[in-house]
N, C-alpha and C positions, 0 to 999 in steps of 0.2 A: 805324517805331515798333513796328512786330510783332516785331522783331531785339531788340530793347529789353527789351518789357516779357516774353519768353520767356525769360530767364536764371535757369537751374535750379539753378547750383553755380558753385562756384569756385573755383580752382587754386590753391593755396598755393605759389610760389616757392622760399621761405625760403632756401636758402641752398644754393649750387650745387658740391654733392662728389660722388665716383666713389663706385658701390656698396663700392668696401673702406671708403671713409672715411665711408659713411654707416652702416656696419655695427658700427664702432666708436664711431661717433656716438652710436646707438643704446643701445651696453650703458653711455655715460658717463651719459646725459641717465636711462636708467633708474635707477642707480647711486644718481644726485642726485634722482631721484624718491623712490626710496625710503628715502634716508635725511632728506630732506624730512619727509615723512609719519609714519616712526617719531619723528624726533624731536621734531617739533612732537606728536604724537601723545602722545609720552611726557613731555611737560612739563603739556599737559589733564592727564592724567593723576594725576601727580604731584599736581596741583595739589584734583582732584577727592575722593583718598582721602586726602588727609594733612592733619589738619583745623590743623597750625602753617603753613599756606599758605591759609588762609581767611579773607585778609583783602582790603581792593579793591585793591591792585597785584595782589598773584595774580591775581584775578576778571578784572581787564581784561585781563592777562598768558593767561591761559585763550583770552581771544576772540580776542586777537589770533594765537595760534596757529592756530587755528580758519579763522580769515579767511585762512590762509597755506594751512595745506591748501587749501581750497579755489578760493584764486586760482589756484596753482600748476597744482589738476586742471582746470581749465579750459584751458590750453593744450596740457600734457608727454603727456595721453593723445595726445591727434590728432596732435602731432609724431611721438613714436612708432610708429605706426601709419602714419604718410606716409613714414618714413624704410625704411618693410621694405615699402610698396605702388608699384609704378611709376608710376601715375596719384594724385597727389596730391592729392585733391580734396575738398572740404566744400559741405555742403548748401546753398542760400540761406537756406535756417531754421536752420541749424548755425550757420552763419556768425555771424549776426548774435546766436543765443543764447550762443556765445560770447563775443562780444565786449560782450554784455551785463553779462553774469556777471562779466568779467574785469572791467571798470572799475565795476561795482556795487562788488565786492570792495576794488579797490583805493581808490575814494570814502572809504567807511566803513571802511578802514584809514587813511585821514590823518584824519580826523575824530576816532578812536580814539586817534590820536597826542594828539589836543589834548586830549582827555577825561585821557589819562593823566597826562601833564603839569601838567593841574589837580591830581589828586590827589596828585601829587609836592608841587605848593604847599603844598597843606594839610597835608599831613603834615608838610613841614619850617618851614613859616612859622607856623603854627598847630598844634602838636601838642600839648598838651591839650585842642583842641577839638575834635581831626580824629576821634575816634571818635562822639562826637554828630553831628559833619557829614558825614560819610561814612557813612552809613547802606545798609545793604543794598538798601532801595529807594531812594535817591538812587542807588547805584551802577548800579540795573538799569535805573532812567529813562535815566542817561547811558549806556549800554548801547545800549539800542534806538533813542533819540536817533540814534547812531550808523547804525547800519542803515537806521533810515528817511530820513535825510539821507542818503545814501550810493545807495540805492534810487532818490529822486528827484532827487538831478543828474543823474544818466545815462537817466532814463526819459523826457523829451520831447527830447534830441539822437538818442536811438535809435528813438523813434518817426517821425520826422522825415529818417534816413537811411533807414528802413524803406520808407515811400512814395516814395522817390528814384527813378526809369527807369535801367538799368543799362545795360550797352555790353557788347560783345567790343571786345576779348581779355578773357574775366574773368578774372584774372589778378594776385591778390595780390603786392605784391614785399614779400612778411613770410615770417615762419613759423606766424602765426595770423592772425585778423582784425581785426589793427588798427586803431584810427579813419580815421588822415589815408590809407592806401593803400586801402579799403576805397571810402573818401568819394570819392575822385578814379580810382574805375570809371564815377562816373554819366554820364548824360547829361544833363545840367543844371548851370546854375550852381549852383556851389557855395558864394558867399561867404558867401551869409547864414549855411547851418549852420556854414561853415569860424568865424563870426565868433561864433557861440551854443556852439561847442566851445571857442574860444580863454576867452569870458570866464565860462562856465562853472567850467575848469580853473581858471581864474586865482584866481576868487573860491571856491574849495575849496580849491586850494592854499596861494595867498597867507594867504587869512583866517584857517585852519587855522597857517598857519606861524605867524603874527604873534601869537597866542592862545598860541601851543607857547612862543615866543622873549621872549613878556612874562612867561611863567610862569616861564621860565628868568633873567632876571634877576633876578626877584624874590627866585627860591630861593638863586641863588647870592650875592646882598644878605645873605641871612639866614644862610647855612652862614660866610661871611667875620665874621660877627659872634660864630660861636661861640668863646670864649676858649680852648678844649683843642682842639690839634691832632689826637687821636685822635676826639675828636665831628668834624670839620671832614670828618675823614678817611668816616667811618661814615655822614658822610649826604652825600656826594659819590658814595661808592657803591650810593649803593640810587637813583640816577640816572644813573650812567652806562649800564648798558645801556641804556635807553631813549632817553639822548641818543645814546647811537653808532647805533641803530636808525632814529632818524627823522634823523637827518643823513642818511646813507645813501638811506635813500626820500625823503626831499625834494629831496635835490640831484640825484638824474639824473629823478624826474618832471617837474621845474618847466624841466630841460631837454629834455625830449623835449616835452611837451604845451602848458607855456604859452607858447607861438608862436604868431604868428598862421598861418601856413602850414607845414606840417610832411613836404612833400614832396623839400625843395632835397635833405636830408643823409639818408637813406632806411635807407642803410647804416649809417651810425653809431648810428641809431635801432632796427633791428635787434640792432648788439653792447651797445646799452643796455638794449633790452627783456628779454635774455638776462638781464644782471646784477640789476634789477630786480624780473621776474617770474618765475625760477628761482633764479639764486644766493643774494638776500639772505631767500625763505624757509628755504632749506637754512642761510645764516650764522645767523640769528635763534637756536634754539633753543640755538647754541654758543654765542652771546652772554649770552642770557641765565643761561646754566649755568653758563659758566666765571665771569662777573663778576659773580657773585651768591649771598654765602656761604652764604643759607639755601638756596637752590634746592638748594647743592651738599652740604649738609650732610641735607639730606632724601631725595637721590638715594643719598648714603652707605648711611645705615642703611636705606634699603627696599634696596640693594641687600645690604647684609650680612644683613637678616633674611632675603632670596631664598633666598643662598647655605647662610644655617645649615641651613632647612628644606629644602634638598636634600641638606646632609651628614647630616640625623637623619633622613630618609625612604631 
């Protein structure tokens, strides 16, 4: 038991290349960091100073960008940083504070999917009442709603692997601190959390889905009903980005997480976590720019006023 409960860190595995190919690893994953951050960065942004973006898609469209930085920094710094150190290793309080953070983040970003999805309702099933019911404070309740839901699914499955006795080899087979490789270091049985993580996920995921996907027939009931093809057209797209966004994170979470055991396929859960918690914050900001004529038409002219006041300066 002394071997146990002494476990100070632990080795992140993630993914087994030659220093040349971790070196080019390195300037990709930074590459996609950083264009992560500016562009989710520059859609806050946009959305912050341009007061024809001041309404609740913006505002929710704001957080969720937010929630991306954020998730994204939670793993891409320490990859980074293990990718150019020989000894690849994180703290037991690192560990577990990332792994916090990361599915806090990610919670309260499907939660945020549903919240948006309501407001897509309302605004196309009910649009002359959507500006009395979408009120700035109803927008910020469902706001914070979010985060605090988000905060407390992951805050007694974390506390609960926290107290767990840990084993040698400590020895992640991830690239961060994933739940299931994390969970199956201990030394103790593990079904009960294995079975408080599964129906945790399940009833965030699921419930969140089913909330998202009712709101979605309803709207697409209502846009079928519009008689001009050009309306049909105009309010199919002020939902598409958001439906291609949460298809995307629903479909490969509900496959990595809601399992009841999540050690068999370790590997494919690895090139999933890549796409999930790297690529589709860096897709996000594209999505929502390119398929979305006010964003792009605000990006326009802040960038032509850029450009003029550096040809008359």
């Amino acid at each position: 038991m002394e071997n146990v409960t002494t476990v100070t860190e632990f080795l992140l595995l993630g993914f087994v290349y030659g220093p040349d190919l971790e070196i080019v690893l390195f300037v990709a994953l930074f590459l996609v960091y950083l264009v992560t951050v500016l562009g989710n960065g520059l859609i806050i942004a946009l959305i912050c100073i341009n007061h024809r973006l001041h309404s609740p898609m913006y505002f929710f469209l704001s957080n969720l960008s937010f929630i991306e930085i954020f998730m994204t920094s939670c793993i891409v710094p320490k990859m980074l940083a293990n990718l150019l150190a020989e000894r690849k290793a994180i703290s037991f309080a690192g560990c577990f504070v990332q792994s916090y953070f990361y599915f806090f983040m990610g919670s309260t970003e499907f939660i945020l999917f549903a919240a948006m999805a309501f407001d897509r309702y309302m605004a196309i099933c009910y649009p002359l009442r959507y500006p009395t019911l979408m009120t700035g404070t109803v927008c910020v309740k469902m706001v914070v709603g979010s985060w605090v839901g988000g905060f407390l699914s992951v805050f007694l499955p974390t506390v609960l692997k926290v107290r767990l006795p840990y084993c040698g080899p400590n020895i992640i087979n991830h690239f961060f601190c994933d739940s299931a490789p994390l969970l199956h270091l201990a030394c103790k049985d593990i079904s009960h959390i294995e079975l408080i993580d599964f129906i945790g996920s399940l009833i965030l995921l699921l419930g969140s889905l089913s909330f998202t996907a009712a709101s979605y027939i309803y709207i697409i009931r209502t846009i079928l009903k519009i008689p001009s093809a050009d309306g049909r057209k105009k309010a199919f797209a002020t939902c598409a980005s958001h439906f291609t966004v949460v298809s995307m994170g629903y479909g490969i979470s509900i496959f990595i997480y809601a399992r009841p055991s999540q050690s068999d396929i370790m590997s494919m859960n690895k090139a999933l976590a890549i796409f999930s918690g790297i690529l589709t914050p860096l897709l996000n900001p594209f999505i929502f720019s390119l398929r979305n004529e006010q964003m792009k038409e605000v990006f326009g002219d802040n960038l032509k006023s850029i450009i003029s006041k550096i040809k008359g300066g």
